[in-house]
N, CA, C and O of each residue as an XYZ file, in Angstrom:
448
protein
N     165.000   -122.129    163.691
C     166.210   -121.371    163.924
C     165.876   -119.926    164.267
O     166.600   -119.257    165.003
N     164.623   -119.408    163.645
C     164.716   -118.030    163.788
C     164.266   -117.789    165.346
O     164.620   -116.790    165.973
N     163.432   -118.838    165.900
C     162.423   -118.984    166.996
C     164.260   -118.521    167.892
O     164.516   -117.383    168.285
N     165.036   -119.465    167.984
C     166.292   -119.582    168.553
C     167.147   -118.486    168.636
O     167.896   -118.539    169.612
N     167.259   -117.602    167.987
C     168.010   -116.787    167.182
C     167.207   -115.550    168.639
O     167.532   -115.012    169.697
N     166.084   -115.668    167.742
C     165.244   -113.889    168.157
C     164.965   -114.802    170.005
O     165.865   -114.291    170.673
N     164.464   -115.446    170.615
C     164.831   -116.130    171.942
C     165.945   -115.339    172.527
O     165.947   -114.602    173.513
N     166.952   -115.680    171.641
C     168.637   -114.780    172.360
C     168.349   -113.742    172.688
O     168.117   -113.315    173.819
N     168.338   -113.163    171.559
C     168.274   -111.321    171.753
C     167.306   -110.949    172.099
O     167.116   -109.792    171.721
N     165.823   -111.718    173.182
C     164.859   -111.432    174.191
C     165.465   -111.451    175.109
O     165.030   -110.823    176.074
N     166.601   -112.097    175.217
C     167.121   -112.751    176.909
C     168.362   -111.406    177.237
O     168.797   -111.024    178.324
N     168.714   -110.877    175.706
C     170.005   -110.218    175.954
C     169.548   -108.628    175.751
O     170.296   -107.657    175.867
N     168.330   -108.611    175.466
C     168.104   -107.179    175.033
C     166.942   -106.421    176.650
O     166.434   -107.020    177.599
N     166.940   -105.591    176.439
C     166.474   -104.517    177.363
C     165.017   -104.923    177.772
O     164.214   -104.940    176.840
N     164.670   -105.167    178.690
C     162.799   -105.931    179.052
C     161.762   -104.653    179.296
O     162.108   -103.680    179.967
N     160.876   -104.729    178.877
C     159.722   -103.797    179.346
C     159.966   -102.888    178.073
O     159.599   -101.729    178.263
N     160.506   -103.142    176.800
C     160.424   -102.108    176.124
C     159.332   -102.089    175.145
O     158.522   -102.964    175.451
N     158.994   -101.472    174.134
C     157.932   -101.725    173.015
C     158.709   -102.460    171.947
O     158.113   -103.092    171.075
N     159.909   -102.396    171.990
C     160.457   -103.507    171.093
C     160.342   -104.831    171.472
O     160.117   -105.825    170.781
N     160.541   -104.704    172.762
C     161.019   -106.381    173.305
C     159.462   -106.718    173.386
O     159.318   -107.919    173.160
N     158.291   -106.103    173.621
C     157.433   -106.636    173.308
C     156.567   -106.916    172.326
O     155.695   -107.777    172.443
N     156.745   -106.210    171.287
C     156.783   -106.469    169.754
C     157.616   -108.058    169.153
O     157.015   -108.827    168.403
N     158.833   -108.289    169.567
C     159.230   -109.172    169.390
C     159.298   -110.557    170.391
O     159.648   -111.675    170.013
N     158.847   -110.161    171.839
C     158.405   -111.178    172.452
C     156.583   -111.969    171.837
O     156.345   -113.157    172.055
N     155.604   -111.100    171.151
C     154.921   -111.556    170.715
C     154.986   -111.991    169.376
O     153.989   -112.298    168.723
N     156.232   -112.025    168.925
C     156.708   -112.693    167.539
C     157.460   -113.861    167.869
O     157.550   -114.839    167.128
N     158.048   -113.741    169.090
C     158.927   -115.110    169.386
C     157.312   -116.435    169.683
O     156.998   -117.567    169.317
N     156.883   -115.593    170.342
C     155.247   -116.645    170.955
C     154.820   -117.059    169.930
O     154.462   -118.233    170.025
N     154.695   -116.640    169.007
C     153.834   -117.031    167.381
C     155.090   -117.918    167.032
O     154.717   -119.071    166.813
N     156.284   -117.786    166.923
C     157.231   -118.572    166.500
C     157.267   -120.114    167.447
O     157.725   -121.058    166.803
N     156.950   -120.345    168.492
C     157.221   -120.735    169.439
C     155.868   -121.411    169.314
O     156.016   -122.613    169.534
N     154.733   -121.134    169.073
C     153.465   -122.183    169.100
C     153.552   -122.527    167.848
O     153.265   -123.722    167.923
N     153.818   -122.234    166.364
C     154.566   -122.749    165.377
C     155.333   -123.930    165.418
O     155.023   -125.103    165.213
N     156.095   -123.541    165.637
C     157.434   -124.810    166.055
C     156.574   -126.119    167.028
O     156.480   -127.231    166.508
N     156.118   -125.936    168.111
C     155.078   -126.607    168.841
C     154.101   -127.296    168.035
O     154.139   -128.526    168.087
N     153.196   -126.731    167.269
C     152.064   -127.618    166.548
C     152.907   -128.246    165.427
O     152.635   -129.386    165.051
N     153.872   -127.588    164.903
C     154.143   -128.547    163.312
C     155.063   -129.674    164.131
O     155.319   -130.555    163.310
N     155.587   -129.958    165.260
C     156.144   -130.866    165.909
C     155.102   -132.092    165.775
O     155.538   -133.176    165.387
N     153.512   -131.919    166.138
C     152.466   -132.731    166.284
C     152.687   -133.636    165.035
O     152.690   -134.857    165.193
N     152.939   -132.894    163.356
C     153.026   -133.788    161.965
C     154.108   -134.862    162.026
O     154.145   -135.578    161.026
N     155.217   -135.192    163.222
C     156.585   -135.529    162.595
C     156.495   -136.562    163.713
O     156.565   -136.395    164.931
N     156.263   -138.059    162.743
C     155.603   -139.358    163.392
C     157.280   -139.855    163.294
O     157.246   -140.968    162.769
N     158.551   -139.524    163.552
C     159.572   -140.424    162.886
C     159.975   -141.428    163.786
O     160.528   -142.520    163.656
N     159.465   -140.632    164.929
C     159.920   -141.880    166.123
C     158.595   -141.958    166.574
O     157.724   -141.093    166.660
N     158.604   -143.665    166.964
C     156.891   -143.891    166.796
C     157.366   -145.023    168.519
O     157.908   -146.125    168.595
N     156.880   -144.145    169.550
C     157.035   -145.508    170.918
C     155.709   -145.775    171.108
O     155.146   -146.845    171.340
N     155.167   -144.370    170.947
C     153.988   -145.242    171.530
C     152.487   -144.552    170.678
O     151.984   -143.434    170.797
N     152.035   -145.822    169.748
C     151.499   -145.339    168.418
C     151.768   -144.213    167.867
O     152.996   -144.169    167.946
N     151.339   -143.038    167.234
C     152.368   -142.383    166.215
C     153.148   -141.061    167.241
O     153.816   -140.143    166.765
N     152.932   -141.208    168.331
C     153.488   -140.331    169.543
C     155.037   -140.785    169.960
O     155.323   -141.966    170.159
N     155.860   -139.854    170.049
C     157.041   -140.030    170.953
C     157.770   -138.810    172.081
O     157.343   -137.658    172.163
N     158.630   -139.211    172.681
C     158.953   -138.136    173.496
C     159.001   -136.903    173.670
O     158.985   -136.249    174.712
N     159.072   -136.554    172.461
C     159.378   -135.140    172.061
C     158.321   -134.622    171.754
O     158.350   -133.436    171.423
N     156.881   -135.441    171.765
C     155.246   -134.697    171.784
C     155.128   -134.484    172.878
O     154.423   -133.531    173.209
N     155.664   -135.153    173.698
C     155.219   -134.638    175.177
C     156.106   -133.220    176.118
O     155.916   -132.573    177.148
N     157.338   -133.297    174.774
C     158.014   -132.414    175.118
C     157.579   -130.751    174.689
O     158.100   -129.693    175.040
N     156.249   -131.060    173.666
C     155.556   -130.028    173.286
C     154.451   -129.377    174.050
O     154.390   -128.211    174.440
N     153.682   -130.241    174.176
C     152.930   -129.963    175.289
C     152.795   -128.870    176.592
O     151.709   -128.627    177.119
N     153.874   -128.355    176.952
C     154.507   -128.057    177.870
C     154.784   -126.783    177.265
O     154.729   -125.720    177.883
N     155.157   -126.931    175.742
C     154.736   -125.201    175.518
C     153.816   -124.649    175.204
O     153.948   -123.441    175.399
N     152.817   -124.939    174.760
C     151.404   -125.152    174.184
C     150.646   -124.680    175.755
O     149.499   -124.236    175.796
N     151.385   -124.840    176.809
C     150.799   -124.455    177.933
C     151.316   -123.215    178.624
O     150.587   -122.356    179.119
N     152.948   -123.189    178.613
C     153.372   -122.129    179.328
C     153.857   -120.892    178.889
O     154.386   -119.980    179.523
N     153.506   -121.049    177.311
C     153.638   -119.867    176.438
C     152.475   -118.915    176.775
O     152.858   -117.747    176.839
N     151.038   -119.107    177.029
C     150.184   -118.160    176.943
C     150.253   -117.852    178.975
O     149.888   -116.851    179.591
N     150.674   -118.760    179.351
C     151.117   -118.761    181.146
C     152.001   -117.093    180.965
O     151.703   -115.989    181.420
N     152.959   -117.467    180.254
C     153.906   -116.397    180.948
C     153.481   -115.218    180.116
O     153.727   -114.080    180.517
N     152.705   -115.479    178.707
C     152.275   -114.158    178.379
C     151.260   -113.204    179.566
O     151.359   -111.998    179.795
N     150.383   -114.103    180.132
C     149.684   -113.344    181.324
C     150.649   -112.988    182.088
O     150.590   -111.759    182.036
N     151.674   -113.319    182.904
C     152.380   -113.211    183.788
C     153.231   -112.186    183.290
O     154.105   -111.800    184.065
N     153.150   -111.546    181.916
C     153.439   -110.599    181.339
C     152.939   -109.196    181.375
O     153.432   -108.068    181.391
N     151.337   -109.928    181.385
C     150.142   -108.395    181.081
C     149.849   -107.844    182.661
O     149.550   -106.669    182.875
N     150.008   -109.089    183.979
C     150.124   -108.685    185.125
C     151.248   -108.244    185.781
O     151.213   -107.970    186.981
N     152.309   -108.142    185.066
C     153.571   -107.131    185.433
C     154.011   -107.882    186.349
O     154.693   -107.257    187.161
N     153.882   -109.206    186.605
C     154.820   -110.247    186.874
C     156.342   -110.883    186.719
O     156.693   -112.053    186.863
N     157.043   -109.834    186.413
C     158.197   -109.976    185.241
C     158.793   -111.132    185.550
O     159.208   -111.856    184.645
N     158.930   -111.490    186.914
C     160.180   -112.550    187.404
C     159.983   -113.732    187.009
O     160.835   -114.566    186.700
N     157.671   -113.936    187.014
C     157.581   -115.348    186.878
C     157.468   -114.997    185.504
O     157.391   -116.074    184.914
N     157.420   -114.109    184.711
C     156.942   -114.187    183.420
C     158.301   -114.752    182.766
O     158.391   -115.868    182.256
N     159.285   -113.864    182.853
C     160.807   -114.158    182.890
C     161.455   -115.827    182.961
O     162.226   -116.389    182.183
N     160.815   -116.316    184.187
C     161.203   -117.841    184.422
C     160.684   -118.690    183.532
O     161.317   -119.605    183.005
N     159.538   -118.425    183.333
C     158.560   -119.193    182.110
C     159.013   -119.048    180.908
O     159.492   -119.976    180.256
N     158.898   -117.821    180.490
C     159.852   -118.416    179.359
C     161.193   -118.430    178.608
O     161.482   -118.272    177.422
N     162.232   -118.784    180.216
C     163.372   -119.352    180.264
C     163.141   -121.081    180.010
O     163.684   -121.900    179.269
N     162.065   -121.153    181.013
C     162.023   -122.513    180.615
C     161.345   -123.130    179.319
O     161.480   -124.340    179.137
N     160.649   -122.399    178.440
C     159.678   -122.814    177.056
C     160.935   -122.583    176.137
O     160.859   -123.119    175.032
N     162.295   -121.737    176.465
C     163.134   -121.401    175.765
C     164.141   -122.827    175.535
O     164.325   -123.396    174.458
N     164.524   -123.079    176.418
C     165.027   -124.382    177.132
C     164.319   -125.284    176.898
O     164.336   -125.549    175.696
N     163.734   -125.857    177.425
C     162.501   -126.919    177.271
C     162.317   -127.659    175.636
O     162.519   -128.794    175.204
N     161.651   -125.903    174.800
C     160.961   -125.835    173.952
C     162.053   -125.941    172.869
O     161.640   -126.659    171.958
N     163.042   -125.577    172.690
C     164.176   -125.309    171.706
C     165.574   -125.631    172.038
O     166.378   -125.864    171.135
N     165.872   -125.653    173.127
C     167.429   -126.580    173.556
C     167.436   -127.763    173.246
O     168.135   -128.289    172.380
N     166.325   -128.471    174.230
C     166.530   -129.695    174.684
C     165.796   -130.252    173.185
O     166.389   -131.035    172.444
N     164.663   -129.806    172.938
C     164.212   -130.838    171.440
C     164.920   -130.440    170.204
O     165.026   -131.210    169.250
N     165.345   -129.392    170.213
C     166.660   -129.045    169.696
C     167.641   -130.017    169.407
O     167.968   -130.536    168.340
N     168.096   -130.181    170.694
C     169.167   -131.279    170.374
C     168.917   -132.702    170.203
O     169.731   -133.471    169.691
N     167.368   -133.149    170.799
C     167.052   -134.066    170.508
C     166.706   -134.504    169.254
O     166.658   -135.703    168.982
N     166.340   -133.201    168.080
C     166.669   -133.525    166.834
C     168.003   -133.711    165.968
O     167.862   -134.096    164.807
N     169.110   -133.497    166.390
C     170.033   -133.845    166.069
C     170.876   -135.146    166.299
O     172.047   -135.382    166.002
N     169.741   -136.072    167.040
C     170.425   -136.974    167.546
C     171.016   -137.833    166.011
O     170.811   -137.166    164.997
N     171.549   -138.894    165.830
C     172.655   -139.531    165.167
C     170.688   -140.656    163.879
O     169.822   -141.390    164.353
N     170.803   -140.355    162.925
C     169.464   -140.780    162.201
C     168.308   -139.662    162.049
O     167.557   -139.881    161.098
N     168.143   -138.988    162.489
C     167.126   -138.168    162.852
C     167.563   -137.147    161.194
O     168.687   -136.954    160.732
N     166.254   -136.684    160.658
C     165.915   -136.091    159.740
C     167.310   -134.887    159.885
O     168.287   -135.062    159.157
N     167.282   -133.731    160.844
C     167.446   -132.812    160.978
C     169.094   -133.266    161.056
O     169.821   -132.315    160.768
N     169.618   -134.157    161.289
C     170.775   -134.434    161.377
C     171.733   -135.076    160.108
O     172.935   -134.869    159.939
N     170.908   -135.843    159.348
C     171.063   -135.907    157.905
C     171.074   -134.177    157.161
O     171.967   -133.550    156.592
N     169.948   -133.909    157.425
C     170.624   -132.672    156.458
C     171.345   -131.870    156.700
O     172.014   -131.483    155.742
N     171.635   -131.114    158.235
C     172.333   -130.391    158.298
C     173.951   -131.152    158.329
O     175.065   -130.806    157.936
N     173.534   -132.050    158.842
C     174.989   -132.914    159.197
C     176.058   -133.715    158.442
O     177.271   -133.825    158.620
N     175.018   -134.360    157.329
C     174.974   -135.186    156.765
C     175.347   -136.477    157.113
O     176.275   -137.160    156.681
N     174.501   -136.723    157.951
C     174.546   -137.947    158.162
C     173.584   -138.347    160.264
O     173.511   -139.495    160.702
């Protein structure tokens, strides 16, 4: 949630500042966090203890340190796009794919 939260107020707050980059390298640590402890959580098992949503990790594990360069080379637009999409990608979509109807995250917050 916090990864989600502080994400927003990267997208809504002022770019190129020493804040936003103070907290863009706190969202990245949050964001490869969320990514590796995804690797422990066998609940859906298609294909041996792997399922969709590992592969849906993957993908940040790659384009998180992508757009941090695309950061340090003053790239803003692609740095910007990248991680619109690790934002999306990484926390919308598996996001909601944890809430689907059985799923851990949906029992507790949901109950049920």
């Amino acid at each position: 949630m916090a990864a989600f939260v502080l994400g927003l107020v990267q997208f809504a707050a002022p770019k190129g500042t020493l804040p936003h980059r103070t907290l863009g390298w706190l969202w990245a640590g949050l964001m490869y966090t969320v990514a590796i402890s995804g690797f422990f959580i066998h609940e859906i098992r298609l294909w041996g203890p792997w399922s969709p949503i590992h592969f849906l990790t993957l993908p940040t594990l790659i384009l998180v340190p992508v757009a941090l360069w695309q950061a340090r080379k003053h790239r803003a637009r692609s740095h910007g796009f990248h991680m619109l999409g690790v934002f999306v990608g990484g926390l919308v979509l598996t996001g909601a794919l944890a809430f689907l109807p059985g799923r851990i995250m949906a029992e507790v917050l949901l109950g049920g």
